[in-house]
Residue frames as qw, qx, qy, qz and C-alpha x, y, z in Angstrom:
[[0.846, -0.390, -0.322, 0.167, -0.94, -6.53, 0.51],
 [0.446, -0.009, -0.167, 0.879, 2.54, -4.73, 0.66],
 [0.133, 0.334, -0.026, 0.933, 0.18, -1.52, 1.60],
 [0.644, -0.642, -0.210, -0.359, -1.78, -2.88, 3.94],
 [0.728, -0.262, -0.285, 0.565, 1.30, -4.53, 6.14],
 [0.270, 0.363, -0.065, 0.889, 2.99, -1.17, 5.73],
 [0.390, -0.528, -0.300, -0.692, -0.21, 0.17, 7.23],
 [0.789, -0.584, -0.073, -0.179, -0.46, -1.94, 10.28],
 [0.830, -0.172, -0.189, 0.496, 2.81, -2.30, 10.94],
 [0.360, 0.346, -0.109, 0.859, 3.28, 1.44, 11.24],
 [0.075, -0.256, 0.300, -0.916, 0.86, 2.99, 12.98],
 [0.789, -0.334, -0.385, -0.343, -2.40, -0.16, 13.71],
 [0.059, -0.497, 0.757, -0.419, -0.97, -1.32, 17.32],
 [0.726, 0.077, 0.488, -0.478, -4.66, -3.62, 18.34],
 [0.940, 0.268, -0.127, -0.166, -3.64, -6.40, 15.45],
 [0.900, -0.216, 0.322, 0.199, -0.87, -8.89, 15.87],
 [0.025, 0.848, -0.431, -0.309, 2.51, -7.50, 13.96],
 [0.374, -0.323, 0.834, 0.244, 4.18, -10.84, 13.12],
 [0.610, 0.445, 0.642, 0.134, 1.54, -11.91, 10.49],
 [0.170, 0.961, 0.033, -0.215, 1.69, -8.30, 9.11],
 [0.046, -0.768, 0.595, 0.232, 5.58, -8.52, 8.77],
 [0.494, -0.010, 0.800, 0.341, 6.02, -12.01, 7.87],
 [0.582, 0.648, 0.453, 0.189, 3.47, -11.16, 4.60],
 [0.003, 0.932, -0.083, -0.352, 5.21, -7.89, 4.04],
 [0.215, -0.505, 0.789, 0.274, 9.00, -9.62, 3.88],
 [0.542, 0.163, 0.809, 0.157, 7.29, -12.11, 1.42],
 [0.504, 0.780, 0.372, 0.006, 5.26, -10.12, -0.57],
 [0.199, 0.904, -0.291, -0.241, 8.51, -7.59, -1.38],
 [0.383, -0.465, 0.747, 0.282, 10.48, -10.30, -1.80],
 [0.589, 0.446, 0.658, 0.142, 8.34, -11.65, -4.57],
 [0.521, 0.849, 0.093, -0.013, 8.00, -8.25, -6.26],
 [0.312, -0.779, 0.474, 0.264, 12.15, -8.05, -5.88],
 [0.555, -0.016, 0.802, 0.222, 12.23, -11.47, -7.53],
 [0.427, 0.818, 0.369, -0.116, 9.64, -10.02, -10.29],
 [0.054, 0.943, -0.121, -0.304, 11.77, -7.35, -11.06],
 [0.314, -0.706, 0.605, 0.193, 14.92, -9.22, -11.42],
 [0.551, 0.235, 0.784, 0.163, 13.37, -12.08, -13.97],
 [0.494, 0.794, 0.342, 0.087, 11.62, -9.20, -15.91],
 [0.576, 0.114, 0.081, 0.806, 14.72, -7.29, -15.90],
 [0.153, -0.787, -0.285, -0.526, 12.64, -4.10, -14.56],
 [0.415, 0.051, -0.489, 0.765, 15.14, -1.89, -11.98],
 [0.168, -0.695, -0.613, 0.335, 13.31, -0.43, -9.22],
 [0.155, 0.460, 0.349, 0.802, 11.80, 2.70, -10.46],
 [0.043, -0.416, -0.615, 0.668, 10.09, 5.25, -7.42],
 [0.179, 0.722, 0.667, 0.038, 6.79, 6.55, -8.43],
 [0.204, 0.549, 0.292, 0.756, 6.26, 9.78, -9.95],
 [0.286, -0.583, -0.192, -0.736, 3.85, 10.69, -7.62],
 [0.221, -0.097, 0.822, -0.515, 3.24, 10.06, -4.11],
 [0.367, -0.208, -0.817, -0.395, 0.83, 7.58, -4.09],
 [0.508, -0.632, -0.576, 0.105, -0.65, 8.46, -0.82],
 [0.202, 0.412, -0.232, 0.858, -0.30, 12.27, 0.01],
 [0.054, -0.064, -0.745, 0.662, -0.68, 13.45, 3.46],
 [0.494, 0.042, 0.203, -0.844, -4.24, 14.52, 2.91],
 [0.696, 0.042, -0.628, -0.346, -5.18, 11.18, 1.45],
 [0.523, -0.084, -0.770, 0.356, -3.49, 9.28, 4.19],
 [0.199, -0.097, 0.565, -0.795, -5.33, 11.64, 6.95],
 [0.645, 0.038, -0.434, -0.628, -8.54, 10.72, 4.68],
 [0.701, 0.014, -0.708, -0.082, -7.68, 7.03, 5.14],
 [0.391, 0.035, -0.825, 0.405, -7.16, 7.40, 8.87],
 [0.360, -0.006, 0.242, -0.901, -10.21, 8.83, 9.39],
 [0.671, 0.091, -0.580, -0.453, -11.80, 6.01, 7.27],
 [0.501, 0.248, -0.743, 0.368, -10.33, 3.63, 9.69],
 [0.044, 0.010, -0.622, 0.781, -11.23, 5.10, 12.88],
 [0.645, 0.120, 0.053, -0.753, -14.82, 5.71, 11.88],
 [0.768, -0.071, -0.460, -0.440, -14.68, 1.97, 11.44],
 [0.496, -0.812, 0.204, -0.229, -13.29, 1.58, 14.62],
 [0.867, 0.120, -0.079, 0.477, -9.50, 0.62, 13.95],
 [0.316, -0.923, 0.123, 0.184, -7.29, 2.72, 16.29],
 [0.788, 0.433, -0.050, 0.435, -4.62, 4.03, 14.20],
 [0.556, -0.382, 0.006, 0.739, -1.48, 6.14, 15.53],
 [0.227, 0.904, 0.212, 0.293, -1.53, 9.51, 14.25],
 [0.536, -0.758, 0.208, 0.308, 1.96, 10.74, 15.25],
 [0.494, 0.709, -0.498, -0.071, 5.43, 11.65, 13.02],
 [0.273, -0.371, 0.887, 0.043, 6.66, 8.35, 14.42],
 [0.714, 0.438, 0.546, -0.029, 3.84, 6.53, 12.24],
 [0.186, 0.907, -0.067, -0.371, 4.43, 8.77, 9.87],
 [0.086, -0.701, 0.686, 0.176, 8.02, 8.33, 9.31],
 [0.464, -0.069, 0.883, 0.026, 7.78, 4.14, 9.87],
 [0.671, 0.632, 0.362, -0.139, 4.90, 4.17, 7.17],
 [0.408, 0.804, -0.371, -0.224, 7.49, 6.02, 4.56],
 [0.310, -0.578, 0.755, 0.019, 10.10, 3.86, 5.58],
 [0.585, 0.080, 0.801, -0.101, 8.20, 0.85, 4.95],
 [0.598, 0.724, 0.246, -0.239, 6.71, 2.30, 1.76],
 [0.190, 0.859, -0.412, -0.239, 10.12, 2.99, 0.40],
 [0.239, -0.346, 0.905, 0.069, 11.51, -0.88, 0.61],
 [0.409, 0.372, 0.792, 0.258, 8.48, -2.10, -2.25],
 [0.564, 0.774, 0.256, -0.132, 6.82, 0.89, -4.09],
 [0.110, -0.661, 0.581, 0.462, 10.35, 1.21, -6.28],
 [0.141, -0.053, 0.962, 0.227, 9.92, -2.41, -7.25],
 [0.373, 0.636, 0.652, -0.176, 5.51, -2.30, -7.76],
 [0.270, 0.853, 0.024, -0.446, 5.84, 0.99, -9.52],
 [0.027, -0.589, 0.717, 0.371, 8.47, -0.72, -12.10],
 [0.279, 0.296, 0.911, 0.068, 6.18, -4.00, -12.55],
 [0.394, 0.757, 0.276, -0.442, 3.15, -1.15, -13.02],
 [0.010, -0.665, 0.477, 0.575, 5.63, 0.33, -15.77],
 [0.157, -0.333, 0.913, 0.177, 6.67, -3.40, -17.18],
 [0.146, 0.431, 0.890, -0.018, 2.95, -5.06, -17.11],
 [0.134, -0.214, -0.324, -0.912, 1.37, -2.06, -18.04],
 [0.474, -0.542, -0.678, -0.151, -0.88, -2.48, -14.99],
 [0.351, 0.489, -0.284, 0.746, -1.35, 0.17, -12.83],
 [0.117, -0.099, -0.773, 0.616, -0.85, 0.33, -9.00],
 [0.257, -0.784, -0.526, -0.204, -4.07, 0.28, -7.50],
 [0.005, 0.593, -0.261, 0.762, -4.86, 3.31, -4.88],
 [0.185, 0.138, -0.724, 0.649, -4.80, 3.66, -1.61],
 [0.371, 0.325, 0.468, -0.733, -8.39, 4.80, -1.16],
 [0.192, 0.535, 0.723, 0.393, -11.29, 4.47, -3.72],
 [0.116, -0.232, -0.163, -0.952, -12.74, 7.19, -5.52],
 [0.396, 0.165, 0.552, -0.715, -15.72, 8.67, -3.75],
 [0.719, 0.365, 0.077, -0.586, -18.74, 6.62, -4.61],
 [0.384, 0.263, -0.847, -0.256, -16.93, 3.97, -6.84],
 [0.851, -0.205, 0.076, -0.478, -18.32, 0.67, -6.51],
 [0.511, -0.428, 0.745, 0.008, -16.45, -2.70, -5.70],
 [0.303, 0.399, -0.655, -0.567, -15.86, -4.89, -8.05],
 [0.164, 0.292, 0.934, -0.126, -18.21, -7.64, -6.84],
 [0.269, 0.620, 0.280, -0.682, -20.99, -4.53, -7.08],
 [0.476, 0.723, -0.184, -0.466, -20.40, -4.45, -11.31],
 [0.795, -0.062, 0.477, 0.370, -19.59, -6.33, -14.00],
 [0.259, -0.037, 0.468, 0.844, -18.13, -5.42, -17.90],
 [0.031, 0.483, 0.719, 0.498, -21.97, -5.23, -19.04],
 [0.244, -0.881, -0.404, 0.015, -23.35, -2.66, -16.28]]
């Protein structure tokens, strides 16, 4: 959720902003709270989770499904920004729960998880 808000609230302009931000400011406040019960300080990913060729990837995804996205170093920028105030605190649960962040894209081909089950 915290990387889809991030998403439309940086650079989607044709969806409504206030539902976007109001789930955003909840959903980091929950992993803040997370952190601070498991005792798990915000830790910043190793890796970028979403290098620039990924994220052109994804806004190409996007537009081919026709969702007009901003493509400009003022998205750009506002996406980091926004990415920097919860993937400290997700990437420290990942750590803690031994569960790790999902990506930004699926792998080519993968299938959804409705599409498979443990036996296939």
């Amino acid at each position: 959720m915290l990387d889809t808000c991030s998403l439309v609230l940086s650079g989607v302009d044709a969806v409504p902003h206030r539902p976007a931000h109001l789930t955003f400011a909840m959903a980091r406040h929950v992993a803040v709270d997370l952190c601070q019960v498991l005792d798990a300080p915000p830790f910043p990913p190793a890796q970028d989770r979403l290098p620039v060729g990924e994220l052109a990837r994804l806004r190409a995804m996007l537009r081919d499904a026709g969702v007009q996205v901003r493509q400009d170093a003022e998205a750009d920028r506002a996406l980091l920004d926004l990415r920097a105030m919860y993937e400290p605190y997700v990437n420290s649960l990942s750590i803690r729960l031994m569960l790790p962040l999902p990506e930004w894209l699926p792998k080519p081909g993968a299938r959804d998880n409705w599409q498979k089950s443990k036996w296939e």
